[in-house]
DRENNUFI-365355 format. One line per 3 residues: number of its first residue (from 1); their letters; for each residue x, y, z of N, C-alpha, C. Coordinates in steps of 0.001 Angstrom, whole numbers, plus 524288, in hexadecimal, padded with zeros to 5 digits. Atoms other than C-alpha are relative to their C-alpha. Example, Ala and Ser with C-alpha at 12.3 -4.5 7.8 and 13.67 -1.06 7.14 Angstrom:
# DRENNUFI-365355
1> AS> 8037A 7FB5A 80000 8300C 7EE6C 81E78 80384 804B0 80000  7FCCC 7FB5A 7FFC4 83566 7FBDC 81BE4 7FCFE 80442 802DA $
# end
This chain:
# DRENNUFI-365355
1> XXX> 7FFB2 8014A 7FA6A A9D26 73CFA B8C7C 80016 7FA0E 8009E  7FECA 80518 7FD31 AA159 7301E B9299 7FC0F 7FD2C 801F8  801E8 8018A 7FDB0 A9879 726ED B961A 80181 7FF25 80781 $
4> XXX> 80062 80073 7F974 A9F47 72843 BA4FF 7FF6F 805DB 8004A  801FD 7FA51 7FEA0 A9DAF 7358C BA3CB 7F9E8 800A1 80025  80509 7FFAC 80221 A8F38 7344A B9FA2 7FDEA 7FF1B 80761 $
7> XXX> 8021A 8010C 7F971 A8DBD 72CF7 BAED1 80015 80379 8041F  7FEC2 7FD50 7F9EF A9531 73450 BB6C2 7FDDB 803EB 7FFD2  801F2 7FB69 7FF5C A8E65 740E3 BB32C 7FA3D 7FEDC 80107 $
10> XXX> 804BF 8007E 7FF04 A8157 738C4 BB422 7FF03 7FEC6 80787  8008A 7FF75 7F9F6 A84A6 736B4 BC388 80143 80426 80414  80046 7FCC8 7FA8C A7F52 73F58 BCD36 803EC 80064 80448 $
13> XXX> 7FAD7 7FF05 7FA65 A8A58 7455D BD6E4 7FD5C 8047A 8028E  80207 7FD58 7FBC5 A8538 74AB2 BE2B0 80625 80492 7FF36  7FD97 7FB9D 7FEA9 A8B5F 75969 BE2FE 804F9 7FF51 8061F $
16> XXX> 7FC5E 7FE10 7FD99 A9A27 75BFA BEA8A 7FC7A 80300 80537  80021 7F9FC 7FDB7 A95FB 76081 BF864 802D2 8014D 80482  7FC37 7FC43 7FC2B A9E58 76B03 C0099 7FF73 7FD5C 80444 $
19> XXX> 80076 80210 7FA62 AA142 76624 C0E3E 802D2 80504 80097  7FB59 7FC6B 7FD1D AA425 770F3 C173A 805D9 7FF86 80171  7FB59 7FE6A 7FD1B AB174 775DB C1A4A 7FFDC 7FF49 80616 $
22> XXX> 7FF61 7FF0C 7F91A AADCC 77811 C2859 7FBE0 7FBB0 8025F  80362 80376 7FED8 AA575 76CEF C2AAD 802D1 7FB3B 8046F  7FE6B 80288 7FB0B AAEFD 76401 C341E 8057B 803A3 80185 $
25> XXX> 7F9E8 7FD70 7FD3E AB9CB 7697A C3CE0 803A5 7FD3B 803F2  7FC7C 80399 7FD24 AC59D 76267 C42D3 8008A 80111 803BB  7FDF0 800CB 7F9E1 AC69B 761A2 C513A 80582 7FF7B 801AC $
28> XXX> 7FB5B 7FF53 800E8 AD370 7683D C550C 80322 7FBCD 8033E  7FD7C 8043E 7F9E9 AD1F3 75D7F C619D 800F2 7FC96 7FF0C  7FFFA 80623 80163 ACFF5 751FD C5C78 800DB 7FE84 7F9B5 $
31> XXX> 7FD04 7FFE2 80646 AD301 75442 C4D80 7F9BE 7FCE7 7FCE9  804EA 8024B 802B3 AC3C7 74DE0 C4B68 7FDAD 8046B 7FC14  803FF 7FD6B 801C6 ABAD6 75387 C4172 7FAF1 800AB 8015C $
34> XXX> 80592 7FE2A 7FD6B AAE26 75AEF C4668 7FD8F 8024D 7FC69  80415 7FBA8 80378 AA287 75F4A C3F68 801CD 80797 8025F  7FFC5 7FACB 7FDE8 AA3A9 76F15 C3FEF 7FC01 80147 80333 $
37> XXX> 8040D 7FE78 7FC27 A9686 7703B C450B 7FEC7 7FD10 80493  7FF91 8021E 7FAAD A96FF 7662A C4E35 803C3 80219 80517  7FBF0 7FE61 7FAAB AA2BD 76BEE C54D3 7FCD4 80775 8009E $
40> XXX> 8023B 7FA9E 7FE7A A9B3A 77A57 C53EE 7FC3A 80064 803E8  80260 80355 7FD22 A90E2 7736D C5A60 80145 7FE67 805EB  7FD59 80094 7FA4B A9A55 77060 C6629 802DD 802D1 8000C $
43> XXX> 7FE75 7FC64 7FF38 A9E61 77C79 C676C 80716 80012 7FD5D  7FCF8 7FF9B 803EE AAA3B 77AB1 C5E4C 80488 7FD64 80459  7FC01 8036A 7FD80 AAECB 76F1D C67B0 7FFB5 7FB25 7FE5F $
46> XXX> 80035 805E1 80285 AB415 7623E C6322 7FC7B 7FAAC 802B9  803C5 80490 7FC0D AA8AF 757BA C666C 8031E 7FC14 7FF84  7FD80 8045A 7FDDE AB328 74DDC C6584 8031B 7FF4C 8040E $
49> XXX> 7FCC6 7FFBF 7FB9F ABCCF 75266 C6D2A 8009F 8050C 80403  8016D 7FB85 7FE06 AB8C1 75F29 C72E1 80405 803E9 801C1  7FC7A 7FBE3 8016F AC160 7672D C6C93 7FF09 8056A 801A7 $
52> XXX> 8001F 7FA6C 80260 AC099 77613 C6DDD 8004C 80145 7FBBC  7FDB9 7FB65 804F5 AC1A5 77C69 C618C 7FFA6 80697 8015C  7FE00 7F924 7FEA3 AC639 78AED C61DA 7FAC5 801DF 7FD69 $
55> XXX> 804DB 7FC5F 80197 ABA23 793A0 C5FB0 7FED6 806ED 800F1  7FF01 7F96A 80002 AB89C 7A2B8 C5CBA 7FCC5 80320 804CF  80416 7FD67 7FBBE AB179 7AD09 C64A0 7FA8D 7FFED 80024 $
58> XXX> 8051B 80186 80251 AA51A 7ABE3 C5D1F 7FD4C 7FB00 801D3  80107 8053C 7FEC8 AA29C 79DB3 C60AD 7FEFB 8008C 805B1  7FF57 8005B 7FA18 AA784 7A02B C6E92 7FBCA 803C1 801E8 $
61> XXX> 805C5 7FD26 7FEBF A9C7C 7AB23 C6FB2 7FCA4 7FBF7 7FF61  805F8 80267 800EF A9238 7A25A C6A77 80061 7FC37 8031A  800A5 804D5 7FD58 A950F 79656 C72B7 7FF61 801B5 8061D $
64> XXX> 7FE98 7FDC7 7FB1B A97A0 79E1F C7EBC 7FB22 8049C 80215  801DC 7FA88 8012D A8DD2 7AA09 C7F0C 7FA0D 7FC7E 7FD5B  8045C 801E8 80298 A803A 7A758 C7F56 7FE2A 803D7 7FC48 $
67> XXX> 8033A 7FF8E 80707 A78A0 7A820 C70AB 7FE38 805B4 7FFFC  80362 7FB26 7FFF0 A76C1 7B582 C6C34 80094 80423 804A4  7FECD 7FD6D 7FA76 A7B6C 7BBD1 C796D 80530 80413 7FF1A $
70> XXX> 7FAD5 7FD02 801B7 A8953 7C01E C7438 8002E 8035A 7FACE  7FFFD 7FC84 803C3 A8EDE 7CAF9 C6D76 806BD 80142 7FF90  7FA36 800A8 7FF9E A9E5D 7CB84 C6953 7FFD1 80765 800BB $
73> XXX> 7FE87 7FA38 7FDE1 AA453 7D943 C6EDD 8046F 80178 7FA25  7FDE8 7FD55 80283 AAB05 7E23F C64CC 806F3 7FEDF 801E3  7F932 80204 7FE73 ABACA 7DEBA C62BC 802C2 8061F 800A4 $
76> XXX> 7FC08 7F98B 8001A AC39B 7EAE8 C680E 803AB 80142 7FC64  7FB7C 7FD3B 804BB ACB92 7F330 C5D7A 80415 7FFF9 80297  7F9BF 7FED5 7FFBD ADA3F 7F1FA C5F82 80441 80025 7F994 $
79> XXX> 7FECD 7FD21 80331 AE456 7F636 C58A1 80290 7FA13 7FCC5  7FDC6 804B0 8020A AE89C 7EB10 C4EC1 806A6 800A4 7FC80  7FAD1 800F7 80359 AF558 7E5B9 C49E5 80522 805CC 80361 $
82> XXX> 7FB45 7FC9B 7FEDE AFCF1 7F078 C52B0 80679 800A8 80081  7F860 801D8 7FFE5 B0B6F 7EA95 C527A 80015 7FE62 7F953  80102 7FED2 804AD B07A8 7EAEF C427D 80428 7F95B 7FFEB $
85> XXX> 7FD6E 8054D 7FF5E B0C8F 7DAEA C4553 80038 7FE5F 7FA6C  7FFD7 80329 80436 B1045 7D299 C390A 80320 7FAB3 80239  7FD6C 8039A 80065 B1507 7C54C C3965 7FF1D 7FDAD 7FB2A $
88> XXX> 80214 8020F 8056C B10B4 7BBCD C2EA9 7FCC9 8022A 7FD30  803E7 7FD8B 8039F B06DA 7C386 C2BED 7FD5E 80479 802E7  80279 7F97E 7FD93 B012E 7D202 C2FDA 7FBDA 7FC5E 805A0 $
91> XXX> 80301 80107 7FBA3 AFA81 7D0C8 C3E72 7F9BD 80385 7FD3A  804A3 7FE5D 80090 AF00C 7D985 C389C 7FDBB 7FB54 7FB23  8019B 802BA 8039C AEE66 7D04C C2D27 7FDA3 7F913 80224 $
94> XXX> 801CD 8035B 7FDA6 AED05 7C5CC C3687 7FB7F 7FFE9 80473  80610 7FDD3 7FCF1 AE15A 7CC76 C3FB3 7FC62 7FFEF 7FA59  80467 800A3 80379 ADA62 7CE19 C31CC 7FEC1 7FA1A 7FF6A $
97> XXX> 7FFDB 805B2 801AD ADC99 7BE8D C2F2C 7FB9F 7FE0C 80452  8029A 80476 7FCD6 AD8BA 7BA9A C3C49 7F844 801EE 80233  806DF 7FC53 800EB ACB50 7C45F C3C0B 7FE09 7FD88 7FC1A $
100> XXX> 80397 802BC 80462 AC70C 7BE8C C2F67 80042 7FBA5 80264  80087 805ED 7FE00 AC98D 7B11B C3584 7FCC4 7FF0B 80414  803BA 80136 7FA34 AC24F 7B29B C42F0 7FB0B 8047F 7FF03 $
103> XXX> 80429 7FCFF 7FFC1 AB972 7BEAC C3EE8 7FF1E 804A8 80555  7FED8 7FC25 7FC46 ABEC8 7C519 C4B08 8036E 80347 8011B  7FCA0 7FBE0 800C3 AC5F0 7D186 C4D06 8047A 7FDA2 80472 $
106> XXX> 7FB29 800CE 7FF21 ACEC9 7CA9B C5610 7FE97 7F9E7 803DC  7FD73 8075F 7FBEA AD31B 7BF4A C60B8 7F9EF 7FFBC 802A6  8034F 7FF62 7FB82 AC81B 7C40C C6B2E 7FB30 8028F 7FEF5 $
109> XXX> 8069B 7FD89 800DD AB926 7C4C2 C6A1A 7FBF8 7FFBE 8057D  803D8 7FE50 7FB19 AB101 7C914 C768D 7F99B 7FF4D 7FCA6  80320 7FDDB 80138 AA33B 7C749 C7629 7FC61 800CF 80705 $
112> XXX> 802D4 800E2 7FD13 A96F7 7C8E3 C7FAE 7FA93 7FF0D 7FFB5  805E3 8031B 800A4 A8AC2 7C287 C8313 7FF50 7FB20 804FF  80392 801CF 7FA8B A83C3 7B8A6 C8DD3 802EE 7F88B 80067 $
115> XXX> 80127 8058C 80108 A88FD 7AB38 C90D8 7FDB2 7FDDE 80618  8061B 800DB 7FCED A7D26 7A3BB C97BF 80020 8037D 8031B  80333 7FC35 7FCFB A77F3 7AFB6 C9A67 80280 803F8 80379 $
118> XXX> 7F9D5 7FD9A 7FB62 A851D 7B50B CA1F0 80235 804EE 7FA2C  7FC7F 7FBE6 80259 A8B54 7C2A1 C9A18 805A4 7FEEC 80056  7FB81 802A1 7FFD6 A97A6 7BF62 C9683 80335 802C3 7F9EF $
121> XXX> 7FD5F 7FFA3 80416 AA1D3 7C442 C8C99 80449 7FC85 7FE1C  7FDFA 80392 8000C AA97B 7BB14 C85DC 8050C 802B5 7FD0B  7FB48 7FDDC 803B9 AB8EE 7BDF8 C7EF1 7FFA0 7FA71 7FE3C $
124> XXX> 7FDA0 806A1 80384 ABD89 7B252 C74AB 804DC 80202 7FD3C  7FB0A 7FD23 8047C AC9BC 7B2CD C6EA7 7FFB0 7FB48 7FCC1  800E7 805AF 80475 ACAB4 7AA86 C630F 804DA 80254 7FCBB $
127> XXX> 7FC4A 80293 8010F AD55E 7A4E3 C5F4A 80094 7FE29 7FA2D  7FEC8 80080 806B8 AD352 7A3A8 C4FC1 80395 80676 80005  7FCE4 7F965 7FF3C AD71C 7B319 C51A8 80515 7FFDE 80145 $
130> XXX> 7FB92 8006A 7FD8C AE4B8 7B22C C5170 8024A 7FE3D 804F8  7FED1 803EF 7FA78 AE7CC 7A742 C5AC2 7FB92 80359 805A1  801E7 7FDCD 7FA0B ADDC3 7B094 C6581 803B9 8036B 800BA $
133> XXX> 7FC6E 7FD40 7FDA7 AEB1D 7B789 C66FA 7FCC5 80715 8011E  800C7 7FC56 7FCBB AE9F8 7C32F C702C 801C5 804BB 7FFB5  7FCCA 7FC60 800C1 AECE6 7CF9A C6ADF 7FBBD 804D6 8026E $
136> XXX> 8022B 7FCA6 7FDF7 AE6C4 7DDC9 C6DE1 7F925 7FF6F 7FFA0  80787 7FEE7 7FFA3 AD89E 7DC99 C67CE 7FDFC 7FBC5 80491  80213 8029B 7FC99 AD71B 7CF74 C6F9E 80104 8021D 80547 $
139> XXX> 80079 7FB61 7FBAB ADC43 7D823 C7BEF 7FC3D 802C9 80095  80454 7FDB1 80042 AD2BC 7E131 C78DB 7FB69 7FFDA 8014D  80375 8025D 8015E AC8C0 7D831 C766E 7FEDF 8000E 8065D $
142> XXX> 8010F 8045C 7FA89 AC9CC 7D1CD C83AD 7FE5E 80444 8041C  800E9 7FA32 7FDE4 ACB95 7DEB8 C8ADF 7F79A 80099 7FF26  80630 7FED2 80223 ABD94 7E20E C830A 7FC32 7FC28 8033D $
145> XXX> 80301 803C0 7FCC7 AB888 7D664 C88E6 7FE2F 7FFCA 804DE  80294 7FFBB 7FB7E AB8F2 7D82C C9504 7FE7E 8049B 80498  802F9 7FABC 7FF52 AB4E9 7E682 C954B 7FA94 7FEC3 7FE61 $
148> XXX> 80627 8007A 8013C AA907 7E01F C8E89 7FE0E 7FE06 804D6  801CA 802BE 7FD27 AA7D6 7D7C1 C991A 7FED2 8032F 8055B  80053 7FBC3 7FBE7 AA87A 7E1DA CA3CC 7FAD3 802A1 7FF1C $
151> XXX> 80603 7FBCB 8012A A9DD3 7E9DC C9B9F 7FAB1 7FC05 8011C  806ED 802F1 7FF3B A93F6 7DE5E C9C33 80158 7FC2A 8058C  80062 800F2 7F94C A96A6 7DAB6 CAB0C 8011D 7F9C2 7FF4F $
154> XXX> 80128 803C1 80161 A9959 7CC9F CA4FA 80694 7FDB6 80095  7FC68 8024E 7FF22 AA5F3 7C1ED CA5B7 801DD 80038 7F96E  7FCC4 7FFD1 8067E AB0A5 7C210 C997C 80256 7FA27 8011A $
157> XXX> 7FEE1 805A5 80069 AB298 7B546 C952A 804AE 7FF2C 7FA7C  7FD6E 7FD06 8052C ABE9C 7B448 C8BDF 800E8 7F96B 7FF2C  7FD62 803DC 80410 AC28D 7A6A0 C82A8 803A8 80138 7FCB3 $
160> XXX> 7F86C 7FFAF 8014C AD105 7A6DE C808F 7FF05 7FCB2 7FB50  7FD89 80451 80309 AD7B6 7A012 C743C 80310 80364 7FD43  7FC8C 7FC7C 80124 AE26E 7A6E5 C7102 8082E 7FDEC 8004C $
163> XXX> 7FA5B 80026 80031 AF0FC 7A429 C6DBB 80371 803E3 8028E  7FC83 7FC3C 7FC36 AF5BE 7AFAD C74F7 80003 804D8 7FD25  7FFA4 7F94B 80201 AF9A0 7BE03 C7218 800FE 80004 7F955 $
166> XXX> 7FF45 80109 80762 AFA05 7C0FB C63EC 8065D 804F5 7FF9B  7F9AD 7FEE8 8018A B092B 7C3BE C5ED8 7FE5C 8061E 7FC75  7FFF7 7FCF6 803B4 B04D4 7CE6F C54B9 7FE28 80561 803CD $
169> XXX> 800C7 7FA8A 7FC4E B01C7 7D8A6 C6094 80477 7FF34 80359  7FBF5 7FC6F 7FD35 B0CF7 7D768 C6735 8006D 7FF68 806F9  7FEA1 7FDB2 7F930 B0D82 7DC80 C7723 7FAFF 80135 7FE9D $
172> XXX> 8075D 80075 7FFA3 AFF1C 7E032 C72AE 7FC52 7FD5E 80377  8030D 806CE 7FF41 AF964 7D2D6 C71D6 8010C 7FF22 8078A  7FE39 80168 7FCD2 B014A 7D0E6 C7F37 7FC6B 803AB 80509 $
175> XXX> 800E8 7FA9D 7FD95 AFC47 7DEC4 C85E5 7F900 7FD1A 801D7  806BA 8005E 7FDBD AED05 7D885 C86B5 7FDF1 7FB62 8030D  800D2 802D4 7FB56 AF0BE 7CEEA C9103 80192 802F3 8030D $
178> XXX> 80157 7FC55 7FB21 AF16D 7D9C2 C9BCE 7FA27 801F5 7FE0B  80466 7FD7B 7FFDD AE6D6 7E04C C95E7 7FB12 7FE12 80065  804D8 80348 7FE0D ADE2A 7D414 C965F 7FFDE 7FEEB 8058C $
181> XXX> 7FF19 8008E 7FBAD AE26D 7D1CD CA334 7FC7B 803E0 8040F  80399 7FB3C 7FF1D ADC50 7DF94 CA68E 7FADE 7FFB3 7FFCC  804EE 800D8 80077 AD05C 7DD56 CA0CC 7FD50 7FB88 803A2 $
184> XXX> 80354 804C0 7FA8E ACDE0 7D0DE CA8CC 80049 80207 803C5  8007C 7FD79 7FAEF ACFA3 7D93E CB42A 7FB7A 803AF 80181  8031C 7FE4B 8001C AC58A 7E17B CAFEF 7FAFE 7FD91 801ED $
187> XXX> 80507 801F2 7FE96 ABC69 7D819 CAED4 7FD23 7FE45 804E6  80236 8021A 7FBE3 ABF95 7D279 CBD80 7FE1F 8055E 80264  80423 7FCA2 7FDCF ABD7F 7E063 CC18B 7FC73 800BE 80134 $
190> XXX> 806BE 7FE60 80138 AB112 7E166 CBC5E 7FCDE 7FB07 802BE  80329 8037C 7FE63 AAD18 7D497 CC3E1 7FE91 7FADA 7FC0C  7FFD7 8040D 80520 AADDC 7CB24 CB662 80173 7FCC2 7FEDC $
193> XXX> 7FC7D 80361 8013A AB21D 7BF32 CB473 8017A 800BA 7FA31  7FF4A 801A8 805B9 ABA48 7BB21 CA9F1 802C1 7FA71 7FF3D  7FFB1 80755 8028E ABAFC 7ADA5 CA39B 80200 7FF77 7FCD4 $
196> XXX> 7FD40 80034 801CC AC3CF 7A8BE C9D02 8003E 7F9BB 7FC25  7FF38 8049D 803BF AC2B6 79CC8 C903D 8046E 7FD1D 7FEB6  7FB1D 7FF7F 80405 ACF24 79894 C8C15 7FE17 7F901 7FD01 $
199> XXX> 800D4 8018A 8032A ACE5E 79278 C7FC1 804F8 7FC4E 7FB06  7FC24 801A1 801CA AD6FD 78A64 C75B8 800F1 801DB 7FBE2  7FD27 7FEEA 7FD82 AE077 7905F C7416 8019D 80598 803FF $
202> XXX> 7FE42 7FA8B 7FCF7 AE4B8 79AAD C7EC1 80516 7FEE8 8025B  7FB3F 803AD 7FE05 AF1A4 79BFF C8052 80281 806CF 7FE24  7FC6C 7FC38 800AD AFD0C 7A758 C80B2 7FDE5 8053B 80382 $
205> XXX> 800B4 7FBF3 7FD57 AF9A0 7B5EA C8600 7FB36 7FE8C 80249  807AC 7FEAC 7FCDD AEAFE 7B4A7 C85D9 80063 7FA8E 805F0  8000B 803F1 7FB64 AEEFC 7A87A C9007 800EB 8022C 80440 $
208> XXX> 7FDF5 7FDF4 7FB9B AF676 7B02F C96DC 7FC12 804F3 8036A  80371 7FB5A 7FFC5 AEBEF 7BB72 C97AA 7F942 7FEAC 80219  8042F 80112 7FD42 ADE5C 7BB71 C9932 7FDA8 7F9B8 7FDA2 $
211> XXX> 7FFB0 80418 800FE ADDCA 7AD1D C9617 7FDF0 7FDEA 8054F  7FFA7 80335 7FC42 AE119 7A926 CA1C6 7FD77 80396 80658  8019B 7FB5A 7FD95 ADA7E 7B53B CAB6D 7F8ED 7FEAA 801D8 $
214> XXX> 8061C 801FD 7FCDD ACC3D 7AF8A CAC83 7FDD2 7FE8E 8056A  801C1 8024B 7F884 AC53B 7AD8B CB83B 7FD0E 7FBCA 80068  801FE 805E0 801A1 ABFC3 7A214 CB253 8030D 7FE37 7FB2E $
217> XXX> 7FBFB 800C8 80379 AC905 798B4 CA8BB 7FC80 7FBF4 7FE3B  80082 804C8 80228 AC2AE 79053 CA0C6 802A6 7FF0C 7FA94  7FCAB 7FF9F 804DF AC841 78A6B C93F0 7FBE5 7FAED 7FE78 $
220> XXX> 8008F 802B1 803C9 AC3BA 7828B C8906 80311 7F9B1 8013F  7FC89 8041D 8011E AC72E 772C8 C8868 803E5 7FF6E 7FC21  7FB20 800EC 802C5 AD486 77070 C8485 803D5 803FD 7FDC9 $
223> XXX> 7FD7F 7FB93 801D5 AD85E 77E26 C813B 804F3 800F3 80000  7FA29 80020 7FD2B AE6AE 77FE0 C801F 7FF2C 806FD 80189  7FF8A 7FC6E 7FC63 AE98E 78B2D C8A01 8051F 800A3 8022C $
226> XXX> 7F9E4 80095 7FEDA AF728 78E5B C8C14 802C7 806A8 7FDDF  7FE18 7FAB3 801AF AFFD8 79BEC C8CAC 8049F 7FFD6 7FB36  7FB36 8011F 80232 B0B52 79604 C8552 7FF69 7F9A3 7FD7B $
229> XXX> 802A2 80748 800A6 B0C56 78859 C7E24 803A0 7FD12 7FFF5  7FF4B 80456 7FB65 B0EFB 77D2C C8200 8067B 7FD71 7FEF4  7FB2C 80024 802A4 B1BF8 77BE6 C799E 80537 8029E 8034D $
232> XXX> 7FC53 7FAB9 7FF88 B2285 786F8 C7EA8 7FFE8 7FE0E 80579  7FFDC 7FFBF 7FA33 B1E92 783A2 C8DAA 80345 7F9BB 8009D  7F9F7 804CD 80001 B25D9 774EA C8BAD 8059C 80110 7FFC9 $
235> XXX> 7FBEC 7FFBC 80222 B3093 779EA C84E6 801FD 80470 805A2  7FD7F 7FA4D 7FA9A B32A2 78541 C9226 80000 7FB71 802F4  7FF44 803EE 7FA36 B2ECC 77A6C C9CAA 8028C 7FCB8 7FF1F $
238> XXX> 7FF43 805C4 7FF30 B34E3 76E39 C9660 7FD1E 7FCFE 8011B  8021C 80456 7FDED B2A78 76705 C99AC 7FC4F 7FEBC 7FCA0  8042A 800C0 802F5 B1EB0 75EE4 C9379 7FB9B 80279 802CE $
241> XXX> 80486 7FCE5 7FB3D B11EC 76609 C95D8 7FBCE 7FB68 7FF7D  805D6 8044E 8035A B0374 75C89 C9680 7FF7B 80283 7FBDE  803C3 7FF05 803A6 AFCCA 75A75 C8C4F 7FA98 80454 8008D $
244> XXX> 80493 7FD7A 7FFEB AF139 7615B C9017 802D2 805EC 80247  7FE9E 7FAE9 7FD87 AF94C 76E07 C9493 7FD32 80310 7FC23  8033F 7FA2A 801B0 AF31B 77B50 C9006 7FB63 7FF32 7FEC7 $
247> XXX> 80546 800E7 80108 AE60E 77699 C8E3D 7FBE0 80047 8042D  801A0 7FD05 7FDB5 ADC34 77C3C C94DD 7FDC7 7FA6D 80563  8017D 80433 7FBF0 AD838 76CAD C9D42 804ED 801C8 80483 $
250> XXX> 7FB8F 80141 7FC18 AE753 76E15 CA26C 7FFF8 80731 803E6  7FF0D 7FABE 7FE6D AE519 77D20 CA4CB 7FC4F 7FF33 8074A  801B5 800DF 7FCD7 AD9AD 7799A CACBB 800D9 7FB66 805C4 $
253> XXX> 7FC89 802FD 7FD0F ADF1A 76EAC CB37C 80547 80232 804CF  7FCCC 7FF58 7FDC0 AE9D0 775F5 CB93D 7FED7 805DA 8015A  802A7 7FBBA 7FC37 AE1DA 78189 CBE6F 7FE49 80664 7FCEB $
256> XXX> 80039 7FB15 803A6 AE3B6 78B3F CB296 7FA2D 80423 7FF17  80685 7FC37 8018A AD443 78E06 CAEDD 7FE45 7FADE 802AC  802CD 80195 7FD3D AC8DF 788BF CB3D5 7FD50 7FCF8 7FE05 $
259> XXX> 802D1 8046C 802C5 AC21D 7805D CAB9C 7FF6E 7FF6E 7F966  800EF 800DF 805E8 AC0E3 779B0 C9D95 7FB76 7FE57 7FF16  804C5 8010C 802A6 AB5C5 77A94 C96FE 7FD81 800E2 7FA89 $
262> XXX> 800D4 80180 8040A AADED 7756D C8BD5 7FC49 803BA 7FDB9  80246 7FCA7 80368 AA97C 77E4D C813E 7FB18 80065 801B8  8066D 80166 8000A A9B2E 778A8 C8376 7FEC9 801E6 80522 $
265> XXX> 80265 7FE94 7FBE4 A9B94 77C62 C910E 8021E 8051C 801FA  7FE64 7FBCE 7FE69 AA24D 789C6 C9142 7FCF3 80436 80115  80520 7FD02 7FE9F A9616 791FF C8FC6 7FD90 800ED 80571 $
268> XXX> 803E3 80072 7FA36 A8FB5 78E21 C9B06 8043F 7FFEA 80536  7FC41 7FDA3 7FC46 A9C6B 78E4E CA2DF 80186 806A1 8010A  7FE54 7F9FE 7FF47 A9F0F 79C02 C9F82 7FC37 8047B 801A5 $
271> XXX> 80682 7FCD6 7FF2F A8F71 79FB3 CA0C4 8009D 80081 80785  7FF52 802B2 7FA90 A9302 799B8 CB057 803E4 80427 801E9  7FA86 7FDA1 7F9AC AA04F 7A0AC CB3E7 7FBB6 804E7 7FEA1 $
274> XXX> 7FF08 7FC66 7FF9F A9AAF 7AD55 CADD4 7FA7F 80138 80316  804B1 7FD48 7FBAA A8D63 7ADDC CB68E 801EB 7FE79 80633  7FF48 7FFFE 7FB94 A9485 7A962 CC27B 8056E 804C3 801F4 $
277> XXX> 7FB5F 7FB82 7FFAB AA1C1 7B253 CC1C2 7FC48 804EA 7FEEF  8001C 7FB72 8000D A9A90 7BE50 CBDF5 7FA86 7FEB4 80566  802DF 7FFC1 7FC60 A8F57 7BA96 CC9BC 80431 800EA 80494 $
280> XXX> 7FD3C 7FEFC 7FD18 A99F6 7BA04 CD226 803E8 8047C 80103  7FE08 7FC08 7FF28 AA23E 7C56E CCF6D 7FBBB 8022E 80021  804DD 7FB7B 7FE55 A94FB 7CDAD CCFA0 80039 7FFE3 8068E $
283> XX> 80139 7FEEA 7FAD7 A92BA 7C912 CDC97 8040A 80133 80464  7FA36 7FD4D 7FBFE AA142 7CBF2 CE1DD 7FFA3 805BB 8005D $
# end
């Protein structure tokens, strides 16, 4: 052995250590790097530039839904893959993909439980689930929802994000904007409001559908919100559109929904409409 070998094996090297994988995450707003737990911490909004980030149903229960109060509702059986679709790759092979990926049997998760203290059922569609797209189970789903909501005398609160009808059903996918339409009728029957999130992104059928049907509109900062995009509506009008078109400031601005509001303060907005709308339809 080498006298430089003799050294270098006589100096102490502090042990290789692992840095998490998931330990910072890029801000899709501002392109900054954020601690992960700092942004979990703010409800999975950018403290620099107060981004949104897209967030599942799970999250949206726990931030929304006071602690321990909620309980997610059972997803309705439909019949899968019925137009036996293929494109790049089997439609059934792509519901298994996007289930192992989200852990959910489909686009649309209902749950129920108390926010401040108000009964309330909540829908989420989440948008890792195949773009949110809108096919029968999320029909279903929604439907389910607000038969739950009927059963517990309480307001259905739904958070859109959804690319639109899903291609692999067909006239299906298309068929559960009347039938949501229906169901919100139910609910005014029954004396119920229903409230309405929209989220980034909502855009195509579900826009056209119960998207836009609330009796209260609020949306998320900056959300793009739009039935069609923004490409396609230049290239028909000829014209330049703003900058800020389809986003939920310009929506509000020009009379569309009713207010934008910040993650941190949605709770307690939604705790507000749903003890004054259901006090008030009681007492009609």
């Amino acid at each position: 052995m080498s006298w430089l070998d003799r050294v270098r094996n006589a100096i102490p090297f502090a042990a290789k250590r692992e840095t998490p994988d998931n330990l910072w995450h890029k801000c899709k707003g501002c392109g900054q790097m954020v601690f992960v737990k700092e942004l979990e911490e703010n409800l999975h909004v950018c403290p620099k530039c107060e981004h949104h980030e897209r967030i599942g149903p799970r999250l949206r229960f726990e931030y929304h839904f006071d602690a321990g109060s909620w309980r997610t509702l059972p997803s309705p059986k439909v019949p899968e893959d019925p137009l036996r679709f293929r494109d790049s790759k089997r439609y059934a092979d792509r519901l298994k993909a996007a289930r192992a990926q989200t852990g959910e049997q489909d686009a649309f998760v209902n749950a129920v439980g108390t926010i401040d203290g108000h009964r309330a059922v909540i829908g989420v569609q989440d948008f890792a689930f195949m773009g949110g797209s809108m096919g029968q189970a999320v029909g279903e789903a929604f439907v389910a929802g607000c038969e739950a909501a009927i059963r517990e005398n309480a307001p259905f609160i739904v958070f859109t994000a959804s690319g639109g009808a899903r291609m692999q059903e067909g006239i299906l996918s298309l068929m559960q904007m009347p039938r949501s339409t229906v169901a919100i009728e139910m609910l005014h029957d029954a004396g119920l409001p229903y409230i309405v999130v929209l989220t980034d992104p909502t855009s195509g059928g579900v826009m056209a559908a119960y998207a836009m049907l609330g009796d209260v509109q609020i949306a998320e900062p900056r959300a793009t919100l739009a039935f069609t995009g923004r490409r396609v509506i230049e290239n028909t009008i000829r014209e330049k559109l703003p900058d800020d078109f389809q986003t939920s400031e310009y929506y509000r601005d020009h009379g569309l929904i009713d207010m934008v509001t910040h993650r941190r303060e949605l709770k307690e907005t939604l705790g507000r409409l749903a003890a004054f709308l259901c006090t008030e339809r009681k007492a009609a």
